[in-house]
ZADO-1210 file (C-alpha; in nm, 4 decimals, padded with zeros to 6 digits):
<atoms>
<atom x="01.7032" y="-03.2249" z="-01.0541" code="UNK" pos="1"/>
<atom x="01.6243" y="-02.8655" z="-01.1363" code="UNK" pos="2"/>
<atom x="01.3252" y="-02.8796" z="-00.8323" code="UNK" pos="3"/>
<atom x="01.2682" y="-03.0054" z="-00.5490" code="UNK" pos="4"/>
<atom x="01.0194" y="-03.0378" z="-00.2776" code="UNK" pos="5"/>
<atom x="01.0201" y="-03.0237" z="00.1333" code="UNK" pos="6"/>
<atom x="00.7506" y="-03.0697" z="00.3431" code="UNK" pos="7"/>
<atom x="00.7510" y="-03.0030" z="00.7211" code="UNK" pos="8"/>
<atom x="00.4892" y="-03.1293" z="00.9688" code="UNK" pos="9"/>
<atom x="00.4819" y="-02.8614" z="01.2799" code="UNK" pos="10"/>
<atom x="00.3040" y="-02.9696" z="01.5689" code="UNK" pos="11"/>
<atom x="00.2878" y="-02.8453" z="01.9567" code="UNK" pos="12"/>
<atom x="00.5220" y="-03.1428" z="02.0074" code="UNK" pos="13"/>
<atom x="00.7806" y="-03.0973" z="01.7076" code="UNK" pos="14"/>
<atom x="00.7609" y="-02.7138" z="01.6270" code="UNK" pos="15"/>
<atom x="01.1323" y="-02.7507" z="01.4741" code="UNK" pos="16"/>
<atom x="01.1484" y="-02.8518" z="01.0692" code="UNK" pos="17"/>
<atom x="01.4601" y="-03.0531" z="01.0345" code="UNK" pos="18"/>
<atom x="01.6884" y="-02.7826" z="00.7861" code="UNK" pos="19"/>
<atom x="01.7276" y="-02.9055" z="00.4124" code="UNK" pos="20"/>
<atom x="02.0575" y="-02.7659" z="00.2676" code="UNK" pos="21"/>
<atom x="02.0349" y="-02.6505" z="-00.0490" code="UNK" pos="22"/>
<atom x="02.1738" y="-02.2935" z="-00.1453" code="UNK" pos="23"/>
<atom x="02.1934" y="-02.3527" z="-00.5397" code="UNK" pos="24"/>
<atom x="01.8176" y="-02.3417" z="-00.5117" code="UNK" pos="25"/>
<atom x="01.7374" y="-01.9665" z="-00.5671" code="UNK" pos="26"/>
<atom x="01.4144" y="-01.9190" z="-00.5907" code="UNK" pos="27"/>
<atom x="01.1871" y="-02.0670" z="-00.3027" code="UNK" pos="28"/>
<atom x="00.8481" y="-02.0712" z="-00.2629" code="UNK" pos="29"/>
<atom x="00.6454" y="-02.1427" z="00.0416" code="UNK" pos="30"/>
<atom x="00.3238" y="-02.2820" z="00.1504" code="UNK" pos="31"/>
<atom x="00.0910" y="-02.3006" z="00.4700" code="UNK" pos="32"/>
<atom x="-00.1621" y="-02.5374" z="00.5272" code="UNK" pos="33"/>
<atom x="-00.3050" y="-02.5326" z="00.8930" code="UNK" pos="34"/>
<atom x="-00.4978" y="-02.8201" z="01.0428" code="UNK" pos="35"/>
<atom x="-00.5189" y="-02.6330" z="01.3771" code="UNK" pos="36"/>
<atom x="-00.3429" y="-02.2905" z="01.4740" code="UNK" pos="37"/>
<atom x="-00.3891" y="-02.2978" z="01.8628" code="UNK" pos="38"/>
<atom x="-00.2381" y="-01.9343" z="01.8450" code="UNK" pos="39"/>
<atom x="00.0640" y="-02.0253" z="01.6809" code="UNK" pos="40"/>
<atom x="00.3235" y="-01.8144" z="01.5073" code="UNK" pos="41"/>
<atom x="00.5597" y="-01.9448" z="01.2471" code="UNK" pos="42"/>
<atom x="00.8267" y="-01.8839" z="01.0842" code="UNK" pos="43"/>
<atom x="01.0747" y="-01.9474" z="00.7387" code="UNK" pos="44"/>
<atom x="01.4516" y="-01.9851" z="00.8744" code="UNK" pos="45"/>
<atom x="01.8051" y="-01.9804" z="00.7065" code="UNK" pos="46"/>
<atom x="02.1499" y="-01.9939" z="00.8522" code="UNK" pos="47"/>
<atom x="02.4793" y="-02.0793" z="00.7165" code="UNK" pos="48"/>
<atom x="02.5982" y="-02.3287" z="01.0092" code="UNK" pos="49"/>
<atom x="02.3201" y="-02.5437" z="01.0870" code="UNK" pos="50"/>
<atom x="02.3663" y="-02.4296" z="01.4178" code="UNK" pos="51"/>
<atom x="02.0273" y="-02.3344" z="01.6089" code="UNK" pos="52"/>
<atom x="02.1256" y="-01.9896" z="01.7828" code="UNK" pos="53"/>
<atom x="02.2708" y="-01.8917" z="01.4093" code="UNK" pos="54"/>
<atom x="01.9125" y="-01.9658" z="01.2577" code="UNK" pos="55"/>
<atom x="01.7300" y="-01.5901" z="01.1617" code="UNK" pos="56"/>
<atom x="01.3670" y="-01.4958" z="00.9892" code="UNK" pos="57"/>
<atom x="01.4125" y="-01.4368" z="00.6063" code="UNK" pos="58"/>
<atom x="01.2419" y="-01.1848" z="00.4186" code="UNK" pos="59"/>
<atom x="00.9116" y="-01.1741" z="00.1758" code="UNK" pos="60"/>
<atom x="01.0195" y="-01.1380" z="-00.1593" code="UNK" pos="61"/>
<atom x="00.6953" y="-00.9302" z="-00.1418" code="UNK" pos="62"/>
<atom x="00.8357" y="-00.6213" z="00.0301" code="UNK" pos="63"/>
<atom x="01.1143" y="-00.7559" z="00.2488" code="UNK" pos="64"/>
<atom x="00.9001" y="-00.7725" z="00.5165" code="UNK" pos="65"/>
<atom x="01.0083" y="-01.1000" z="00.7934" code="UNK" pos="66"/>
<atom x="00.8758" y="-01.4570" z="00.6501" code="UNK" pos="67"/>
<atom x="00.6730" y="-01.4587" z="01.0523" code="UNK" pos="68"/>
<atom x="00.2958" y="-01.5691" z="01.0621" code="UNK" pos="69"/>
<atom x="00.0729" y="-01.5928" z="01.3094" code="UNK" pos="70"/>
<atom x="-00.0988" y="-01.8854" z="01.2181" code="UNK" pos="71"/>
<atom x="-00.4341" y="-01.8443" z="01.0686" code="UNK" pos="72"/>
<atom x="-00.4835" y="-02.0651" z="00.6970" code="UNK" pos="73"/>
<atom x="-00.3470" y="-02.0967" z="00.4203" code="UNK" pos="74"/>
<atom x="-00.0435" y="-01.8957" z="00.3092" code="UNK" pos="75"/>
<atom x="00.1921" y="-01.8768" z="-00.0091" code="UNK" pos="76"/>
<atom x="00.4790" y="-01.6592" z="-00.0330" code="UNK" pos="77"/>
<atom x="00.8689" y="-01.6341" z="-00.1507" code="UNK" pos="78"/>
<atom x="01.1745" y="-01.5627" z="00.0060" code="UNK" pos="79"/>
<atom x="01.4558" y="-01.3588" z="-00.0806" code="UNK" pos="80"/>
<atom x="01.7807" y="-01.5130" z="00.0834" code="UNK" pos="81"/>
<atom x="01.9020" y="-01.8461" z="-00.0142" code="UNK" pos="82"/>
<atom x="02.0953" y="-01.9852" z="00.2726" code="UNK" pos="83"/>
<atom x="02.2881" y="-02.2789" z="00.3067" code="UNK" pos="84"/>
<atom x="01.9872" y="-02.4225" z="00.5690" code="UNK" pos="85"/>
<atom x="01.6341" y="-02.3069" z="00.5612" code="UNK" pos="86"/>
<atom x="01.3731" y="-02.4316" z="00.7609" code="UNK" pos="87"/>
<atom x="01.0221" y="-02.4017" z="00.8746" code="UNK" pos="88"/>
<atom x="00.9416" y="-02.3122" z="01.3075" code="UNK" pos="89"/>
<atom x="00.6739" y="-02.2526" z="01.5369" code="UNK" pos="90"/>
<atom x="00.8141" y="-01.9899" z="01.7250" code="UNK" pos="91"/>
<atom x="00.5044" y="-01.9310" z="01.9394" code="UNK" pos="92"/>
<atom x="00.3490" y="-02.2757" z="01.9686" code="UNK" pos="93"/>
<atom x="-00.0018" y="-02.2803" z="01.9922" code="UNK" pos="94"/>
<atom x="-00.2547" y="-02.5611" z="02.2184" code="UNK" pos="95"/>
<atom x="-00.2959" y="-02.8687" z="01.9770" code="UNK" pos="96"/>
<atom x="-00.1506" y="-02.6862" z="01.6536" code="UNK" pos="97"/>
<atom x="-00.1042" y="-02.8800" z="01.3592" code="UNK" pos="98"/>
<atom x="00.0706" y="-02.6571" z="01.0101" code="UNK" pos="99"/>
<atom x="00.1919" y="-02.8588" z="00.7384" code="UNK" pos="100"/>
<atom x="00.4848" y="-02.6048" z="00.5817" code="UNK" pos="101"/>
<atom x="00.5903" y="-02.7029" z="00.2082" code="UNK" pos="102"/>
<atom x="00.9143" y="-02.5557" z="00.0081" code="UNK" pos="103"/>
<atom x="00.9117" y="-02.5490" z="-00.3562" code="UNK" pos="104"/>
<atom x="01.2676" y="-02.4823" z="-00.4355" code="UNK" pos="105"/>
<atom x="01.4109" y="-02.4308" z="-00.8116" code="UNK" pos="106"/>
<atom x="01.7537" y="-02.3767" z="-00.9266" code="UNK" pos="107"/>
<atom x="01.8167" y="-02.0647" z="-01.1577" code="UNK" pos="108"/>
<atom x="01.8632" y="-02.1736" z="-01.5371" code="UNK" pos="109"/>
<atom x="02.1937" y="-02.1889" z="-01.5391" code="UNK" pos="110"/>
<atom x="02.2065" y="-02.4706" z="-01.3296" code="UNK" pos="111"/>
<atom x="01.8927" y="-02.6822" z="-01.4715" code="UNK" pos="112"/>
<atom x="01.9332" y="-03.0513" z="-01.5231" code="UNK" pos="113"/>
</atoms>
């Protein structure tokens, strides 16, 4: 499949999105829908190794600038990098917060099925 879609439920609780691996998926898309912030900040994630110390921001295809939110509606943005794992954290976890973090991932035309 040429697309495919993640969807990550962060909550005070479980602020850690399980990783998906997919690097042949170049271009990534993101979206933030809160249900409640409770101060939290967020962030979009990529390593090579799966491991959790390895995990780093990525960038904003918008400017470069970190893929790190403090939590306060909806959001849509891009990355640049296309690591082996990417995932979606609370880094700050807010009282009560509830943010539903969706992926849109699409593999370059090359590679389209």
């Amino acid at each position: 499949r040429s697309v495919r879609q993640a969807t990550w439920g962060l909550t005070t609780a479980d602020p850690i999105g399980t990783a998906v691996e997919w690097p042949e998926f170049g271009d990534r898309t993101w979206s933030v829908s809160v249900g409640a912030a409770g101060g939290s900040t967020f962030q979009i994630q990529g390593s090579n190794t799966n491991v959790e110390a390895d995990f780093a921001v990525l960038s904003s295809a918008a400017g470069g600038t970190d893929l790190s939110f403090v939590v306060a509606g909806a959001q849509c943005e891009a990355s640049i990098e296309a690591p082996r794992f990417t995932r979606a954290k609370l880094t700050v976890v807010g009282a009560g917060a509830t943010v539903t973090v969706t992926l849109i991932a699409r593999r370059g035309s090359g590679m389209r099925t």
